[in-house]
C-alpha positions in Angstrom: 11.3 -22.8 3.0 9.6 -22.3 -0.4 9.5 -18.3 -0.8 5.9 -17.4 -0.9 4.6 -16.4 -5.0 3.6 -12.5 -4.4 1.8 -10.9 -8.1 2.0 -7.3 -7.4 0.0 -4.7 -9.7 -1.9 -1.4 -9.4 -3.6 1.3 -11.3 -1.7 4.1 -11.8 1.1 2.5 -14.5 3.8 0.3 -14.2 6.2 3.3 -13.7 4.4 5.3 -10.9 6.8 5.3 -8.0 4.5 4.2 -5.4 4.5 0.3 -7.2 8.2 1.0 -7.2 8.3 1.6 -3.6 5.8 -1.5 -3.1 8.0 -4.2 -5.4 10.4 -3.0 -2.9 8.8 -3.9 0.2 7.1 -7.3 -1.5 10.8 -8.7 -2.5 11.9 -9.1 1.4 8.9 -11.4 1.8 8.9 -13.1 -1.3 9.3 -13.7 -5.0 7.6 -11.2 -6.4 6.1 -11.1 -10.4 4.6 -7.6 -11.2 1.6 -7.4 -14.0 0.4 -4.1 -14.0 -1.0 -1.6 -16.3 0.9 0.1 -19.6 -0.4 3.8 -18.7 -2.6 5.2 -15.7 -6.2 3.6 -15.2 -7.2 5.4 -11.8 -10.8 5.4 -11.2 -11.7 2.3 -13.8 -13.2 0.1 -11.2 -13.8 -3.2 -12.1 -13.9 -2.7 -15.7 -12.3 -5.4 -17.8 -11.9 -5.4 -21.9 -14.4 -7.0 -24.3 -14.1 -5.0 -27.6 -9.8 -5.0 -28.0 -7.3 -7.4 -27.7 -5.4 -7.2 -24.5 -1.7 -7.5 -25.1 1.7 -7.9 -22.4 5.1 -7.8 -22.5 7.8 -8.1 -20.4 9.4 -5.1 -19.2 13.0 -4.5 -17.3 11.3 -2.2 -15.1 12.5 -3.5 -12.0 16.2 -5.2 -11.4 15.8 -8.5 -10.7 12.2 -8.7 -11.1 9.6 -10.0 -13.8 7.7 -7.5 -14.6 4.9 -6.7 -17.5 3.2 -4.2 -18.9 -0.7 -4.4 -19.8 -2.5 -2.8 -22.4 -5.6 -3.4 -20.1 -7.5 -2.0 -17.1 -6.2 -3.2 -13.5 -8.6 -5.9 -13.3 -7.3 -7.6 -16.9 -3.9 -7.5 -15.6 -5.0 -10.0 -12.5 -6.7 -12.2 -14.6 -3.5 -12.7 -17.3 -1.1 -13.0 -14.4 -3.4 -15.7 -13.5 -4.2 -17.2 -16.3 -1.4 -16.3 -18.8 1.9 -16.2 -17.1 1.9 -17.8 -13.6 -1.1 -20.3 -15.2 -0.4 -23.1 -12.8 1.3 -21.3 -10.1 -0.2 -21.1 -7.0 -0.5 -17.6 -5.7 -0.4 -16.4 -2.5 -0.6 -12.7 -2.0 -1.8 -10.2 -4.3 -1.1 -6.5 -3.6 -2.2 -3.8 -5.6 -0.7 0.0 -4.8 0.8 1.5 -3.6 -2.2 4.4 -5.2 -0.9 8.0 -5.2 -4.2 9.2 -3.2 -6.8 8.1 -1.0 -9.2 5.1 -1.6 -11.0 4.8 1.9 -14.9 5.1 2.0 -16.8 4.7 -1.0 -13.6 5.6 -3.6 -13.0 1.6 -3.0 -16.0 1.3 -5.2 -14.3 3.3 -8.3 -11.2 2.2 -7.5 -8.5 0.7 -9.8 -6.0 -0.1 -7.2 -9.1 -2.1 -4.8 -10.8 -3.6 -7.5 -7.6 -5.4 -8.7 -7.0 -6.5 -5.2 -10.5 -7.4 -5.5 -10.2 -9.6 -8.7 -7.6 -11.5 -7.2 -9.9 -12.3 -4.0 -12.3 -13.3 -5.9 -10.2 -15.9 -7.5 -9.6 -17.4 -3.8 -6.6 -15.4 -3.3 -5.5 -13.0 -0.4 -5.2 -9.5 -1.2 -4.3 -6.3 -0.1 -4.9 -2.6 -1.5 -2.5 -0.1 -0.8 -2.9 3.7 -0.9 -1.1 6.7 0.0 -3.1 10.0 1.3 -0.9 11.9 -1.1 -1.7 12.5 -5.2 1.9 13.9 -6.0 3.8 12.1 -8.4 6.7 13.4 -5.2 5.0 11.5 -3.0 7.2 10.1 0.1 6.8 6.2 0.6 9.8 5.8 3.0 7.5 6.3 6.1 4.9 3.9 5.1 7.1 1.0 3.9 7.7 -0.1 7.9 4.0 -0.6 8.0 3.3 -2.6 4.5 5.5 -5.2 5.5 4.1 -5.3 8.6 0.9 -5.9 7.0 1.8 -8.3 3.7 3.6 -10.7 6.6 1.0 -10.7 8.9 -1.6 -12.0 6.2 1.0 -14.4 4.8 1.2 -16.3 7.9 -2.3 -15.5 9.7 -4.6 -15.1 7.0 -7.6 -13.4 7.8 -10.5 -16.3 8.0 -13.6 -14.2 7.0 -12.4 -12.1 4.2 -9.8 -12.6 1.6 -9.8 -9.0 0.4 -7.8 -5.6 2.7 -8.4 -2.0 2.2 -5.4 -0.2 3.5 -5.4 3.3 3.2 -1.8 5.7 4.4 -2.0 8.7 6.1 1.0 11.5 4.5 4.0 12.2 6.0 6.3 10.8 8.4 4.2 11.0 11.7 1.8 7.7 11.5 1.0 6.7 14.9 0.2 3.1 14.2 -2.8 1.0 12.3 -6.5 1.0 13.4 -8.8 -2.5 11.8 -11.8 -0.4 10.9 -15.1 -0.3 9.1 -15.9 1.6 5.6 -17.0 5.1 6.4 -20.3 6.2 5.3 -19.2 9.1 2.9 -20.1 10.1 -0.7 -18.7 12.3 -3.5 -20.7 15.6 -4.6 -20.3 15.8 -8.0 -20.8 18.1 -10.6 -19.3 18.6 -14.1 -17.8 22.3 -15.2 -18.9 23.1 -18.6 -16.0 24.4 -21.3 -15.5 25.0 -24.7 -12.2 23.7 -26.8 -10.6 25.7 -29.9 -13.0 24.3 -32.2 -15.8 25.5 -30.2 -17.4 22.1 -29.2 -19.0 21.9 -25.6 -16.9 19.6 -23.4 -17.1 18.5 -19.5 -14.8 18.4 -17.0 -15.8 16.2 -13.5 -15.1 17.9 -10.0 -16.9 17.1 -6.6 -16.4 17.3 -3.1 -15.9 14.4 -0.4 -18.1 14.6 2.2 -18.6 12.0 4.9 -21.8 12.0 7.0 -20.3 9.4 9.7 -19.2 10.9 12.6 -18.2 7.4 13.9 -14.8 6.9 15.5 -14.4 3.7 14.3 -14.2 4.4 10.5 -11.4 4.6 8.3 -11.9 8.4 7.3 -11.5 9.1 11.4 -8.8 6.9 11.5 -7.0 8.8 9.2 -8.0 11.8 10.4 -5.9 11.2 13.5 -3.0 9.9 11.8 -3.2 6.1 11.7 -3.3 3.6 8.7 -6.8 2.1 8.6 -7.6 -1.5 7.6 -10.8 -2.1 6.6 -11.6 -5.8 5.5 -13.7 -5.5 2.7 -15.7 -8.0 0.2 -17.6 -8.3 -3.0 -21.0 -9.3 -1.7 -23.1 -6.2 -1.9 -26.2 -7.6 -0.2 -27.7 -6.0 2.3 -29.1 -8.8 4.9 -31.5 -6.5 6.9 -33.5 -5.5 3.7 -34.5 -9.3 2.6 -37.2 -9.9 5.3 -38.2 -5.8 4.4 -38.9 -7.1 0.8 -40.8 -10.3 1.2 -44.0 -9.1 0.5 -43.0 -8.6 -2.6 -42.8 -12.7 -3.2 -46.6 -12.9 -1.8 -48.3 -10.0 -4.1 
């Protein structure tokens, strides 16, 4: 049989060992073509570029693998694998990650790694986001690997029916007691920006916050991982909210 067409990419740079450790995984399932970005883009969304050329060039980054770089955000590198180098191709997996940190709850809404994934859905083809509970560039993939190929096969030959589009998010270390199908936690970020001055004595801003989630549900991905198991939360790009419509239609009638 024809070995399935997997484009892997992320956000965190074409040389970040967690793509590494997910090109690895992806090329027992299939052939695998990687387009991910020149340098980190963590936390650029769905941003795409207007205002610059975008350029790519193929890399030897991986043995055996086609691979390019991007000057562009994660979302511009789905769209030229698409339409520039496998223009024709039929796709069938995309998989974005493996991200060195967390993107359950609301960080899939700022996230490079999901929004990727995302782009590729939204061009009618499955996707997964992959993330790792663990920021360090050290980060340990071994444990998790198991699991993503678990995962990548499973959509390859049952493909989810009502959403194109997974969040997976990886608890740290070697102890993960299996995966939970979950919903999106209801949790926010508490920003606030620390104010500095550089040598020249300009004013400058740094951002910090705090996660904190408000849903004490057990059927979330933040209590999933909490207890140690990879949540999978199929996810989507319609934002509506169906309970508000009939809530607003007196505004058709004033």
């Amino acid at each position: 049989m024809k070995k399935p067409l997997i484009l892997v990419t992320n956000d965190d740079g074409i040389t970040a060992p967690g793509i590494r450790a997910l090109v690895e995984v992806m090329s027992e399932i299939g052939r695998v073509v990687v387009v991910a970005p020149d340098s980190p883009q963590s936390g650029m969304g769905h941003a795409i570029t207007m205002n610059d050329p975008l350029r790519i060039h193929k890399v030897d980054v991986f043995p055996g693998i086609e691979a390019w770089e991007c000057s562009g955000t994660p979302v511009d590198c789905v769209k030229l694998a698409k339409h520039v180098v496998l223009k024709g191709q039929a796709i069938d997996l995309c998989v974005s990650g493996i991200n060195h940190g967390s993107n359950a709850s609301i960080n899939i809404i700022y996230s490079g790694t999901l929004s990727a994934a995302m782009e590729a859905s939204l061009e009618g083809i499955f996707s997964i986001g992959f993330s790792l509970l663990d920021y360090s560039f050290e980060a340990d993939f071994e444990p998790a690997k198991p699991f993503i190929h678990r995962i990548a096969t499973r959509v390859l030959t049952s493909p989810p029916r009502a959403c194109r589009l997974l969040n997976v998010n990886i608890p740290k270390g070697p102890d993960i007691q299996g995966i939970r199908v979950c919903r999106q936690a209801d949790a926010r970020w508490i920003e606030e920006f620390q104010e500095a001055r550089d040598p020249r004595g300009q004013t400058y801003y740094w951002l910090t916050g705090e996660f904190v989630n408000h849903d004490h549900g057990s059927d979330t991905d933040v209590k999933a991982l909490e207890e140690g198991y990879i949540s999978v939360v199929p996810s989507g790009h319609d934002l509506t909210i169906p309970e508000a419509i009939p809530q607003l239609f007196h505004l058709q009638n004033e």
